[in-house]
C-alpha angles and dihedrals in degrees: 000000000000116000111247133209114212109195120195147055138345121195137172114246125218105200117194108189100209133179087227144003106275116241124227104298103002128144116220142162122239112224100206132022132198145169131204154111117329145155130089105281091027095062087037090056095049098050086050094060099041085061092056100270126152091223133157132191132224107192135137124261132181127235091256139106087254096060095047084057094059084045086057095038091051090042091058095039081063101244117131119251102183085110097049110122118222104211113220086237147352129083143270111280108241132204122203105201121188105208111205102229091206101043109012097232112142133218113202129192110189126206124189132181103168150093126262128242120280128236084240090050085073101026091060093067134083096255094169085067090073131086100198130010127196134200134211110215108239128095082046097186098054102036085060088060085056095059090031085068093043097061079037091058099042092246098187097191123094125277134211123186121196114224100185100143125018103247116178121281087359089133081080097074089056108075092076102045130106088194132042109180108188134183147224094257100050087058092049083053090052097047095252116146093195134026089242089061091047095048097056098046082056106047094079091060093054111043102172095050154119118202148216152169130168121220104197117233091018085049121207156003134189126178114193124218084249083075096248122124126216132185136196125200111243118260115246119202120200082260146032101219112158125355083185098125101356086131093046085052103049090051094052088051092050087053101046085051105045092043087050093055112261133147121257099253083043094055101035073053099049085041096041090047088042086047093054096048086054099063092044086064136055119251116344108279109131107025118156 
């Protein structure tokens, strides 16, 4: 299997397992409470690994105990983190995640204090070395830069790019990609009422690329650059258990299978089934 480079964020996640959403100024009591790996590229890596994947991160940590407890958490999931970037100061990003005990939605509230990654962050490594490197949308300027050297430097591996908010400026980061995989969310900001709608309207800004987004409980969509759409029901398992990374994980599961070789209707299948087993378990260890 190609190596992959996974470029973005890692976060520790602060899960509260409750019986109902809380109301405004209510005091409530958690059932459940859990700590682990989170954030966008972190999750993403991990899966990755877990499905056999040489992968590495490079993500930004902070020079606290938390962050040496994601090192150790990413360590044992099997990702690399040579190329993990300890910040001079600043402190771990947190999410605080409320998990619905009867239905498994989640509500996150997200808190960062610390720096982004830098361009020579990225320049400094072998990137040749990759197969395939994948982008989380976020520090949008300087990500395009990123992608900006590697077309300037003839990378001749595949790239994915994650669209999960629509951050300004983010539809530069796009005309280099070979795979655009794009969210619910980021069609409700742009005004799509399906992910075939949103697809198409995209596909003009990424040429080279096959598409996705995914669309919950009616699963999801991919549009290849051919021009010819495909969907795939979303997989239910007995229970909802836990929402927390489904995305992560399809997205994992797009990449493994497109860098493995697979067809577009073959890969939106092996993401959207991996996806569904996620949300039947609690947390992401196991995944296959």
């Amino acid at each position: 299997m190609q190596p992959i480079l996974i470029v973005g964020n890692a976060v520790l996640d602060i899960i509260l397992g409750v019986d109902h959403h809380p109301q405004e100024d209510e005091e409530m009591r958690a059932v459940s409470r859990r700590t682990g790996l989170g954030g966008n590229a972190a999750n993403t890596a991990r899966v990755l690994a877990g499905l056999g994947h040489p992968v590495s991160l490079l993500a930004a940590l902070a020079p606290d105990s938390d962050a040496a407890e994601l090192r150790r958490l990413l360590s044992e999931a099997g990702v690399d983190t040579r190329h993990l970037i300890t910040a001079t100061d600043g402190h771990t990003p947190v999410s605080y995640i409320l998990l619905h005990a009867a239905n498994g939605s989640r509500t996150i509230v997200h808190h960062r204090e610390l720096g982004e990654l830098a361009f020579e962050d990225f320049t400094a490594l072998s990137l040749h070395d990759y197969g395939w490197i994948h982008f989380e949308g976020r520090n949008v300027a300087t990500v395009a830069r990123m992608i900006g050297h590697l077309r300037d430097s003839r990378f001749a591996g595949g790239i994915s790019v994650e669209l999960e908010k629509d951050r300004p400026g983010i539809d530069a980061l796009l005309t280099q990609a070979v795979l655009v995989l794009c969210s619910r969310a980021l069609a409700d900001a742009r005004g799509f009422s399906d992910a075939a709608s949103l697809l198409r309207a995209m596909q003009g800004l990424a040429p080279h690329a096959d598409l996705s987004c995914t669309w919950g409980a009616a699963g999801a969509w991919a549009l290849g650059r051919d021009g010819a759409l495909h969907h795939c029901p979303a997989f239910v398992p007995d229970k909802v258990v836990d929402t927390v990374g489904a995305g992560d994980v399809f997205n994992a599961g797009m990449i493994a299978a497109l860098a493995g070789g697979a067809d577009l209707p073959a890969a939106l299948s092996a993401a959207t089934a991996l996806a569904g087993r996620k949300v039947g378990q609690m947390g992401l260890a196991g995944l296959s």
